[in-house]
Structure formats: structure tokens, C-alpha cells
C-alpha atoms as a printed R data frame, in Angstrom:
    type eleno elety resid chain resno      x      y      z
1   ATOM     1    CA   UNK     A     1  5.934 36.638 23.297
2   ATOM     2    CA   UNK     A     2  7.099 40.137 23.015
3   ATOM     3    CA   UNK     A     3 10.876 42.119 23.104
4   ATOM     4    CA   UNK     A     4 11.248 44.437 26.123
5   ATOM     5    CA   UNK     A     5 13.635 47.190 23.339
6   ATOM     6    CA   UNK     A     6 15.606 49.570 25.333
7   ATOM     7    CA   UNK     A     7 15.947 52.258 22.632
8   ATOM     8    CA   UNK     A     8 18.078 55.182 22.979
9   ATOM     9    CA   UNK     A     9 16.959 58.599 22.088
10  ATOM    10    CA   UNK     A    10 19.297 61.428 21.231
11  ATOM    11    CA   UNK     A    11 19.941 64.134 24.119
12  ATOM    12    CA   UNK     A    12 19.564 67.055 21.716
13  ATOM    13    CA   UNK     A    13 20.205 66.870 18.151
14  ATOM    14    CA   UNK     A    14 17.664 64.869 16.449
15  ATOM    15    CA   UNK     A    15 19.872 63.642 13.679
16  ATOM    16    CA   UNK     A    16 21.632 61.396 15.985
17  ATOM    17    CA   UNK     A    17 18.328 58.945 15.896
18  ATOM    18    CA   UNK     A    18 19.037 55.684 14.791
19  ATOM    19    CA   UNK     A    19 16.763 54.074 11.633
20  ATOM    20    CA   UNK     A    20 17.296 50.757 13.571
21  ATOM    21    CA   UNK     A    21 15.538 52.780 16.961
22  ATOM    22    CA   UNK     A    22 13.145 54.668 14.347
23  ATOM    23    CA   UNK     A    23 11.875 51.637 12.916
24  ATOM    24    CA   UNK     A    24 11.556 49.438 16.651
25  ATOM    25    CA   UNK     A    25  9.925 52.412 17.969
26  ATOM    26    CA   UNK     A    26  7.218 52.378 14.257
27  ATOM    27    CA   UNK     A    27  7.090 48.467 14.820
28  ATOM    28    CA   UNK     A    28  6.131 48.131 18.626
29  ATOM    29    CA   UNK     A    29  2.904 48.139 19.986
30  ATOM    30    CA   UNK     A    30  3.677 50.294 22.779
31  ATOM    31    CA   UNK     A    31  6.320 52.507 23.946
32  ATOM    32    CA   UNK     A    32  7.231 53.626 27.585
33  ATOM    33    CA   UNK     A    33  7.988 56.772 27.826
34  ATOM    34    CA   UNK     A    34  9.604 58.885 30.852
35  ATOM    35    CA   UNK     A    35  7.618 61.478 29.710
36  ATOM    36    CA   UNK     A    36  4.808 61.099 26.920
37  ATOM    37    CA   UNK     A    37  4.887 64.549 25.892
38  ATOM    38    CA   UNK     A    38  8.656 65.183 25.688
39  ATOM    39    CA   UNK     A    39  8.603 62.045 23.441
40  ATOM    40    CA   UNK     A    40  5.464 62.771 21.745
41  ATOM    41    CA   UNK     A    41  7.387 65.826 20.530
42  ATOM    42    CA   UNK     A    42 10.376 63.020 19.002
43  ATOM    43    CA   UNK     A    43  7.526 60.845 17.851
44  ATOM    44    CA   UNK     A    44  6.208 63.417 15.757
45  ATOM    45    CA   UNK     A    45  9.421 64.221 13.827
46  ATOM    46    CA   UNK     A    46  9.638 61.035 12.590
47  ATOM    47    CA   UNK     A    47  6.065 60.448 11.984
48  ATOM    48    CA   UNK     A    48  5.621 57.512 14.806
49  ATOM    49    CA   UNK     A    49  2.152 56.203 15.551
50  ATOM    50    CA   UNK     A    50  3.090 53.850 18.220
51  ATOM    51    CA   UNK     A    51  0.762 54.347 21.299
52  ATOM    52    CA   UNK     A    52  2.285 55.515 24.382
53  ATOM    53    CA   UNK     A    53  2.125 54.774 28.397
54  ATOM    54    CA   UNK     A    54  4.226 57.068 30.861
55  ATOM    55    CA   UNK     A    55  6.442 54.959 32.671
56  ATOM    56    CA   UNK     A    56  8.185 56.933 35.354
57  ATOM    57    CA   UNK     A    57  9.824 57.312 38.821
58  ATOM    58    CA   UNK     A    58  6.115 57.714 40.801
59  ATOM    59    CA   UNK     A    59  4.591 54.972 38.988
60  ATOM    60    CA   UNK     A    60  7.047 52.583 37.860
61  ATOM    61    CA   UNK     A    61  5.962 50.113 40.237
62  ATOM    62    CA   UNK     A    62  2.025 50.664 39.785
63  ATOM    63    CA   UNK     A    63  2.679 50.293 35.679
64  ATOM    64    CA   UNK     A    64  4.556 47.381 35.617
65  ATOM    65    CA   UNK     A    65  1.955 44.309 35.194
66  ATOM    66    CA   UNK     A    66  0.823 46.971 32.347
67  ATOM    67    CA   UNK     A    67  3.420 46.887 30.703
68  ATOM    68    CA   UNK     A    68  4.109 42.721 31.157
69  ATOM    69    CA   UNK     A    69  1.076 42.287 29.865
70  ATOM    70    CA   UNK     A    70  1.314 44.094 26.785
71  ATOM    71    CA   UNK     A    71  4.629 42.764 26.284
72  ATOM    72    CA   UNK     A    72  2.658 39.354 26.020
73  ATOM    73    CA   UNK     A    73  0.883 40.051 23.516
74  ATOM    74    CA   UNK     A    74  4.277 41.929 21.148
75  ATOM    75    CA   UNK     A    75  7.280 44.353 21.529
76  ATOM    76    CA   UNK     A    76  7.650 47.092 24.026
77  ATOM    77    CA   UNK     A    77 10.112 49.845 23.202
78  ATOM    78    CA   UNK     A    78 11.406 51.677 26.431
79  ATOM    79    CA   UNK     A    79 12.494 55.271 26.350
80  ATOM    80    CA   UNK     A    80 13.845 58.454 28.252
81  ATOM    81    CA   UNK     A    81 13.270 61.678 27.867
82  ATOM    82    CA   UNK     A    82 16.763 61.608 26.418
83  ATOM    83    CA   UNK     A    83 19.961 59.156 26.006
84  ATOM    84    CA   UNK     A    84 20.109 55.513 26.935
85  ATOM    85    CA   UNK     A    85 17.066 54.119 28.846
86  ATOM    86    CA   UNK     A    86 17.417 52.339 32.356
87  ATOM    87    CA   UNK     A    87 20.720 55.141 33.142
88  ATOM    88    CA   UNK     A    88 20.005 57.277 35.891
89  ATOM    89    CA   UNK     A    89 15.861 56.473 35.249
90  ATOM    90    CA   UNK     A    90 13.587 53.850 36.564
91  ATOM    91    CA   UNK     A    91 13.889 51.778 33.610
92  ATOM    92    CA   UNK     A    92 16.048 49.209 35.888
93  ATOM    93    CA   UNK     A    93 12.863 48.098 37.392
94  ATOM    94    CA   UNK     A    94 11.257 47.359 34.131
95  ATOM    95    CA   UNK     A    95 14.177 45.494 32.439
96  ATOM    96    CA   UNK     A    96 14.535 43.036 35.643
97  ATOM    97    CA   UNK     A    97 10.569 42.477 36.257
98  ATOM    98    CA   UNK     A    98 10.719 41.417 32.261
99  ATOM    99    CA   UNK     A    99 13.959 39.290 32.430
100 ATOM   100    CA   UNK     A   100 12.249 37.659 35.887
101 ATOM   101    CA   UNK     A   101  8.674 37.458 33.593
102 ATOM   102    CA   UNK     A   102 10.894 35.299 30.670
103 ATOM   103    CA   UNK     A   103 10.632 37.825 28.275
104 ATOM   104    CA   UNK     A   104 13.452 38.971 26.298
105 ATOM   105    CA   UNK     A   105 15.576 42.598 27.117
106 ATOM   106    CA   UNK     A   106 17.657 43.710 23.778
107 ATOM   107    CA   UNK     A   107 19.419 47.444 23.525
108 ATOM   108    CA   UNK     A   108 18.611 49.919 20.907
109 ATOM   109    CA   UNK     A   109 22.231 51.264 21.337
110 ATOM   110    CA   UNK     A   110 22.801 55.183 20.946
111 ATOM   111    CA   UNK     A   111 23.165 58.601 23.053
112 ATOM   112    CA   UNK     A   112 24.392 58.387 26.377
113 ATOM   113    CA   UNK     A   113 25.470 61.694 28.029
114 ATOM   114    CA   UNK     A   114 27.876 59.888 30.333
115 ATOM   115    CA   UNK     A   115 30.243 58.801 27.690
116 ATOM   116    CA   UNK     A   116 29.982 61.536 24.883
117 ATOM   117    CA   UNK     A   117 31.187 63.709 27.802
118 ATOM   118    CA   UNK     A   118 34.101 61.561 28.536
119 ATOM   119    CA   UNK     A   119 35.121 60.721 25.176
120 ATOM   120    CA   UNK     A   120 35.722 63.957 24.389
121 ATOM   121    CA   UNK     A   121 36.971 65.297 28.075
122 ATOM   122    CA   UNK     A   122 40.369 64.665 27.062
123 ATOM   123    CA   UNK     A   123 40.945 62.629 30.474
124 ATOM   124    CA   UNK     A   124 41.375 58.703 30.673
125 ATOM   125    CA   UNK     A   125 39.181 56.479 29.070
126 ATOM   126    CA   UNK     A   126 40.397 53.138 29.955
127 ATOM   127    CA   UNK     A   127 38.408 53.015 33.267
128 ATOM   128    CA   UNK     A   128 35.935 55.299 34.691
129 ATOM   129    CA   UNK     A   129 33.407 55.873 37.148
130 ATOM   130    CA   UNK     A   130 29.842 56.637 36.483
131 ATOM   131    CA   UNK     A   131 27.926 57.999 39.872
132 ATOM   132    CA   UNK     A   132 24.729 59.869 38.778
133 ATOM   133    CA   UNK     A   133 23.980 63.372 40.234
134 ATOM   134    CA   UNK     A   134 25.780 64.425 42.818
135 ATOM   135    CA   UNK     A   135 23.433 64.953 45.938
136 ATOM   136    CA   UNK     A   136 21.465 67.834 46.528
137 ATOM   137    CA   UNK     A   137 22.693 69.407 49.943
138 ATOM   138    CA   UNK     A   138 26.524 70.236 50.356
139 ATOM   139    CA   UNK     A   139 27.671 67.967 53.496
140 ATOM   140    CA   UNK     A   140 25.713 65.054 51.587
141 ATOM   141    CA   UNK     A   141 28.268 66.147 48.446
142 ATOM   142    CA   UNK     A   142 31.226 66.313 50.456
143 ATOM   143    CA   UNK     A   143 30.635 63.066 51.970
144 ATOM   144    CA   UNK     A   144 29.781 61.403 48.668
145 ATOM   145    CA   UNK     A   145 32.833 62.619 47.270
146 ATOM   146    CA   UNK     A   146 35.305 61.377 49.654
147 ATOM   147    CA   UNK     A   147 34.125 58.226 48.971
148 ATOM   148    CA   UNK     A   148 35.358 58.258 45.701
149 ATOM   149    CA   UNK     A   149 38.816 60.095 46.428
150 ATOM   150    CA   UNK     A   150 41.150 57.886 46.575
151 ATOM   151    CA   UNK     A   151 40.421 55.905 43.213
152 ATOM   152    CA   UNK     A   152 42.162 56.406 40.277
153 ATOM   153    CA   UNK     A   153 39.552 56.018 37.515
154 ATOM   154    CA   UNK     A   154 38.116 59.281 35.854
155 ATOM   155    CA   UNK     A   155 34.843 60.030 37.770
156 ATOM   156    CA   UNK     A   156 32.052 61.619 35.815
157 ATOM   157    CA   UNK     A   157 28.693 62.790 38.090
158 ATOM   158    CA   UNK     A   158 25.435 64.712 36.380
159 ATOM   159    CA   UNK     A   159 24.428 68.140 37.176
160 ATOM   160    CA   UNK     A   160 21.714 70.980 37.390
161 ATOM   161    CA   UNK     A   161 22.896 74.321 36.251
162 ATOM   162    CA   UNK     A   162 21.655 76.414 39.653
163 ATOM   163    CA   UNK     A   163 24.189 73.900 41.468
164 ATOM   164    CA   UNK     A   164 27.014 73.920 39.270
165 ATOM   165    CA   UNK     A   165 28.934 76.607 41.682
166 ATOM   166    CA   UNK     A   166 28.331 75.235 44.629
167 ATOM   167    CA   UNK     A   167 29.246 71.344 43.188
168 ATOM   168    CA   UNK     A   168 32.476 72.568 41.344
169 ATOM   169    CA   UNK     A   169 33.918 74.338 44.916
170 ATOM   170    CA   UNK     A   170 32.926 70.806 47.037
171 ATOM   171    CA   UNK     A   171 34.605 69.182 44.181
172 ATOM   172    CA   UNK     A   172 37.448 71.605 44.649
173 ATOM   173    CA   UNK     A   173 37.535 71.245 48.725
174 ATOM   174    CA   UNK     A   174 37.226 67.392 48.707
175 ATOM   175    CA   UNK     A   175 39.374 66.117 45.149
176 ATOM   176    CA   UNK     A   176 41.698 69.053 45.014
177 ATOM   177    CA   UNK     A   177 42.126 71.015 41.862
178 ATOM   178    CA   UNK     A   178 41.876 68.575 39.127
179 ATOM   179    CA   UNK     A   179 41.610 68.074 35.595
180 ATOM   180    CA   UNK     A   180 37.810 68.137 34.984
181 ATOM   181    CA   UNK     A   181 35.686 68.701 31.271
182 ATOM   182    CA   UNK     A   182 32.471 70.602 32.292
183 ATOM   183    CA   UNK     A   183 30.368 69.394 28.714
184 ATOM   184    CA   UNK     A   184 26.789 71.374 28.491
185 ATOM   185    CA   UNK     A   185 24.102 70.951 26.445
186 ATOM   186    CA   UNK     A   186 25.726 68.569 23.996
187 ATOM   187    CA   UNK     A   187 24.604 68.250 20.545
188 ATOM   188    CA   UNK     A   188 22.714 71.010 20.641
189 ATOM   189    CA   UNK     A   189 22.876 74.646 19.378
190 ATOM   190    CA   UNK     A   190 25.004 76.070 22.835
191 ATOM   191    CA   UNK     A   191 26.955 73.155 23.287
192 ATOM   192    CA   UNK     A   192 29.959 73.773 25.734
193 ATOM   193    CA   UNK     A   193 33.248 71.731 26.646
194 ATOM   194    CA   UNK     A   194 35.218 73.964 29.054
195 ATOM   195    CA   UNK     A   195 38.295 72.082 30.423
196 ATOM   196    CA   UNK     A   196 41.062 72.435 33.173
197 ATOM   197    CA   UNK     A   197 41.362 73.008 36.748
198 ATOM   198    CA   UNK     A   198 38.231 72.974 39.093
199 ATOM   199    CA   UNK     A   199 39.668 76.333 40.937
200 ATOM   200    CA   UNK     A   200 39.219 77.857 37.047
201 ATOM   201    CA   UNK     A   201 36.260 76.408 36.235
202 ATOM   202    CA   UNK     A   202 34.705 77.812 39.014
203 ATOM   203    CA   UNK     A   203 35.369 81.121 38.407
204 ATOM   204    CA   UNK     A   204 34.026 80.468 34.424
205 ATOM   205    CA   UNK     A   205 30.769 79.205 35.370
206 ATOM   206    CA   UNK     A   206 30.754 82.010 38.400
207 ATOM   207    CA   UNK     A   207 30.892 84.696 35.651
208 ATOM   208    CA   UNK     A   208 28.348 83.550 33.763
209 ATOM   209    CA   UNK     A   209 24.647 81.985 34.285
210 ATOM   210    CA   UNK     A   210 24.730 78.841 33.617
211 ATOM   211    CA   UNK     A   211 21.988 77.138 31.633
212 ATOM   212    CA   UNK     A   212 21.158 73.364 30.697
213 ATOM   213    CA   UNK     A   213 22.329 70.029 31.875
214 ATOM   214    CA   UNK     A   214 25.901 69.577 32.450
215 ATOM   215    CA   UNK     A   215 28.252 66.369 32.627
216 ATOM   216    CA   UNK     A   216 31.374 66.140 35.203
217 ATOM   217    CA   UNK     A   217 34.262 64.689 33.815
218 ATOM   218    CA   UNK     A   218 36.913 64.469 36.332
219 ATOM   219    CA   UNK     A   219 40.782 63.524 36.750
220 ATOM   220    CA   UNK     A   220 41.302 60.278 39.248
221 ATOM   221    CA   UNK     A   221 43.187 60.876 41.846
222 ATOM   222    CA   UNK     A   222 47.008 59.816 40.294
223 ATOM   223    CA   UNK     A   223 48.590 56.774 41.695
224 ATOM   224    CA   UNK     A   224 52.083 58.636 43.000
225 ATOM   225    CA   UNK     A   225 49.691 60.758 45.161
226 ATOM   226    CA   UNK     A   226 47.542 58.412 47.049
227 ATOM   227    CA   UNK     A   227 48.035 57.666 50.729
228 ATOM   228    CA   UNK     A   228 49.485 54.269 51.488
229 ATOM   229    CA   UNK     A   229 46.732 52.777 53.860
230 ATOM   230    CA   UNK     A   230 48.236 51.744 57.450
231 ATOM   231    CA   UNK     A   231 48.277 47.928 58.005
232 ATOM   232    CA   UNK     A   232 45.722 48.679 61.014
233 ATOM   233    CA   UNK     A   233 43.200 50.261 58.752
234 ATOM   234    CA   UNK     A   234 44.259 47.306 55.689
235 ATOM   235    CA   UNK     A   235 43.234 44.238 58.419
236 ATOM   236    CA   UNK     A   236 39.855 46.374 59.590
237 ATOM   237    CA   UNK     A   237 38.959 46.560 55.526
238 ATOM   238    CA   UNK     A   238 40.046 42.822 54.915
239 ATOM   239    CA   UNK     A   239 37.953 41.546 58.424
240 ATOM   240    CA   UNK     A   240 35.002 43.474 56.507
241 ATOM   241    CA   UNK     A   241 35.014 42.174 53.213
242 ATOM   242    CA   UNK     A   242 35.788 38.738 54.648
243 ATOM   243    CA   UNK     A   243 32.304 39.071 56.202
244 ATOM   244    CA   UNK     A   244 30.596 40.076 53.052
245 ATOM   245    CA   UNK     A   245 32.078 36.285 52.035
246 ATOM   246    CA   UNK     A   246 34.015 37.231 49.153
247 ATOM   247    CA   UNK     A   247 36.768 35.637 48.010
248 ATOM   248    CA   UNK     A   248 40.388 36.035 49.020
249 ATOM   249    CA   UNK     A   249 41.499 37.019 45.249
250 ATOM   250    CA   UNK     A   250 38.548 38.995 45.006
251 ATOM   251    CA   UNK     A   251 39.279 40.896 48.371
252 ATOM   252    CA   UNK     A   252 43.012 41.582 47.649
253 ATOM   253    CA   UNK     A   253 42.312 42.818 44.177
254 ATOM   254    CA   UNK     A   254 40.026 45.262 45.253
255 ATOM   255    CA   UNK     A   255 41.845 46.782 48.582
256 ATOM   256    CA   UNK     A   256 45.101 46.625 46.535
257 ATOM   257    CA   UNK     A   257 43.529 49.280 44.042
258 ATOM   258    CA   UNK     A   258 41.875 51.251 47.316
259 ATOM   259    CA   UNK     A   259 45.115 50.739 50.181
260 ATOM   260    CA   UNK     A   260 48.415 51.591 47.528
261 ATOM   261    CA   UNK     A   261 49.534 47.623 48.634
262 ATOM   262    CA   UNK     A   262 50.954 45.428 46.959
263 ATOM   263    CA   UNK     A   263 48.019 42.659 45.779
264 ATOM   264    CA   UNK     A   264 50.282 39.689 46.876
265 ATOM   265    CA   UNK     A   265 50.628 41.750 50.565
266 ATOM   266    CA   UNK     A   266 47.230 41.943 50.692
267 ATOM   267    CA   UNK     A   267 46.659 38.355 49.550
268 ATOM   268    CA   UNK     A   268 48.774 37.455 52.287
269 ATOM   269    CA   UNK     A   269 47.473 38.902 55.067
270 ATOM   270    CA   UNK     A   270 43.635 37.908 53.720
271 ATOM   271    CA   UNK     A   271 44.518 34.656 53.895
272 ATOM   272    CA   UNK     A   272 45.865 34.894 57.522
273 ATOM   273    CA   UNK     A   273 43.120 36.342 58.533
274 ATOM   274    CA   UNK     A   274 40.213 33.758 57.630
């Protein structure tokens, strides 16, 4: 019975390939790839025979028993066209259909554009936010974002370079002016980390045209400036998660992070409220 390997790939400079994900991807008899020729191109380098099978968001579900089957008979190494597999690609379906199927699911750990960016952002580390691309159309963005405003942990979001602009001013219309670390095309020859305000970084990227991928790192809202919920709009939140049948210490640790209450308040009126 085969691995399911989840190998990372590097998201532009080669060197930061693995020899533990080199050799996994030599010693499987099959690798998924998000794209066979992007990673035909990485196969290549380092002289990798392994067949290949595109695995991707149209035919994830159609390649699956595929792939199972294969893994029955040895290893399967998973990979994107860049970073960590099963992060913002439809490796998630894979990795639960194999953990449902008995096999085994190990990480190749390596790349993963999400927290290079924030690592070297200069913003908190301790607890962040990871949400994905922002959405395509502005009042979608807006609306996104304000779901998000009132936490405190550094938020980081993806983005496409002909919506940079337009993102950074939503950003700067719905968070305020923040911190934020705008990293592009890192590890490779143009690699960018502009940091400071959103209002400035908007009128950096406005002067130039931006090119590659780019990775949001952005200030959480601070704790001295969020709005004390009402106890109206506390109870509505509390009658909701009681609903969802979660826990009392479970609900009053989460609305005391969201509401600016004290957890034991909160505790309090959760449990009058069952």
C-alpha cells in the first residue's frame, strides 16, 4: 500500500528544492501535477523520470479513483505548480479521498508563499490569518473584507498583478491605512518587499506596472481601536453559535476575541442564555 507525499516545490528559485522532495519525487511511481508541463520543466532540472498525471481544479474529481488506484499499487507524490500542495489548489480533495481510502498522507515540507511573505513582512507573527485571493469583483472584496475587520491577527490574501490597484484602495476603504508588506515574485530575479501604509502603497504600485504574483501581508486591526460590541448585538451572536451546538467555553472564547468583552462576561451571559 502506497504514501499519498505532499511535496512542496519552490515558487521561483530552484535551489530551494529539497533532496528529501527530489528523491520522493525520483522514488514514486507517479506524480500529480497541477500542471504537467510547468512541472515537467522542474522535473527536468533535476533529471526526474517519474511519470506524470495532471491533477487539477476541472478534473480533480474525474482523476481521483486514478490516482487511488495507483496509490495501491506504491507512492504518489502530489505537486503544484509552485509552493506547498493542497494550499489554495485542489489537492484537499485528494489528501481526504486517500485518508478516507486508508492510505497514508505525509508532507514533503518546503515553499509556501503565505509564510515567506509574512516572515519577512515585519508585522506579527504570533497569529495570522490566511484567506486565499481576494475575490474578483470590488463589492464581493469589500464585503469579504469587512468580515475580517475587526480581528486582530495579521491577515495575508493572494493577488494578480492587473488587480493590485484596485485591491490595495478596497483594502484602504474597508481596513483603513494599515501596515501592509506587498512581497512579489519572491525568490526570484525581481523579487520585491515594499512596506508601509496602504494609502502609499497604492500610489507605488499606481506608478508602476505591476508584474507577477503578489502576497498581502496586512496589520490586524489593534486591540485599543476595536469597537466594543453592544450587549444586543453580543446575545444575537451567542443565540447563533448556541445553535451551531458549540460549547459554552468554546462560544465565549471566540466572541470575546470578536465583541472587545471580557471572556468571563461573555461566559456569563452564554450560560444564561441556554
Amino acid at each position: 500500500m502506497g504514501i499519498l507525499y505532499l511535496v512542496a516545490t519552490p515558487i521561483g528559485n530552484l535551489e530551494d528544492m529539497s533532496p528529501r522532495a527530489v528523491r520522493i519525487l525520483h522514488e514514486s511511481i507517479l506524480i500529480a501535477a497541477e500542471d504537467t508541463r510547468h512541472t515537467g520543466t522542474l522535473l527536468s532540472h533535476f533529471q526526474i523520470k517519474t511519470p506524470q498525471t495532471s491533477y487539477f481544479e476541472h478534473n480533480k474529481l474525474n482523476k481521483l479513483d486514478y490516482i487511488l488506484e495507483k496509490l495501491s499499487n506504491g507512492d504518489v507524490a502530489l505537486v503544484s505548480d509552485a509552493g506547498t500542495p493542497a494550499i489554495n489548489d485542489p489537492g484537499y480533495e485528494l489528501v481526504k479521498a486517500a485518508l478516507a481510502s486508508g492510505f497514508d498522507v505525509r508532507p514533503v515540507p518546503g515553499p509556501s508563499s503565505p509564510v515567506a511573505a509574512l516572515t519577512a513582512s515585519g508585522l506579527p507573527t504570533d497569529s495570522f490569518l490566511y484567506l486565499g485571493y481576494l475575490p474578483n469583483k470590488s463589492n464581493d472584496r469589500r464585503k469579504a473584507l469587512g468580515q475580517v475587520s475587526n480581528l486582530t491577527y495579521t491577515l495575508i490574501f493572494l493577488e494578480s498583478p492587473h488587480r493590485i490597484v484596485d485591491s490595495l484602495e478596497d483594502i484602504l476603504f474597508v481596513l483603513g491605512d494599515r501596515q501592509i508588506c506587498v512581497a512579489r515574485e519572491m525568490t526570484k530575479m525581481f523579487e520585491e518587499f515594499w512596506r508601509g501604509p496602504v494609502s502609499s502603497a497604492i500610489e507605488y504600485f499606481k506608478s508602476k506596472e505591476p508584474r507577477g504574483e503578489f502576497t498581502l501581508v496586512i496589520e490586524g486591526k489593534k486591540k485599543e481601536e476595536r469597537e466594543l460590541w453592544t450587549e444586543e448585538k453580543l446575545l444575537k451572536a451567542i443565540k447563533k453559535e448556541l445553535k451551531a451546538d458549540k460549547s459554552a467555553k468554546e462560544i465565549s472564547a471566540e466572541l470575546a476575541e470578536q465583541s472587545g468583552w471580557n471572556k468571563k462576561e461573555v461566559y456569563a451571559l452564554v450560560s444564561q442564555n441556554k
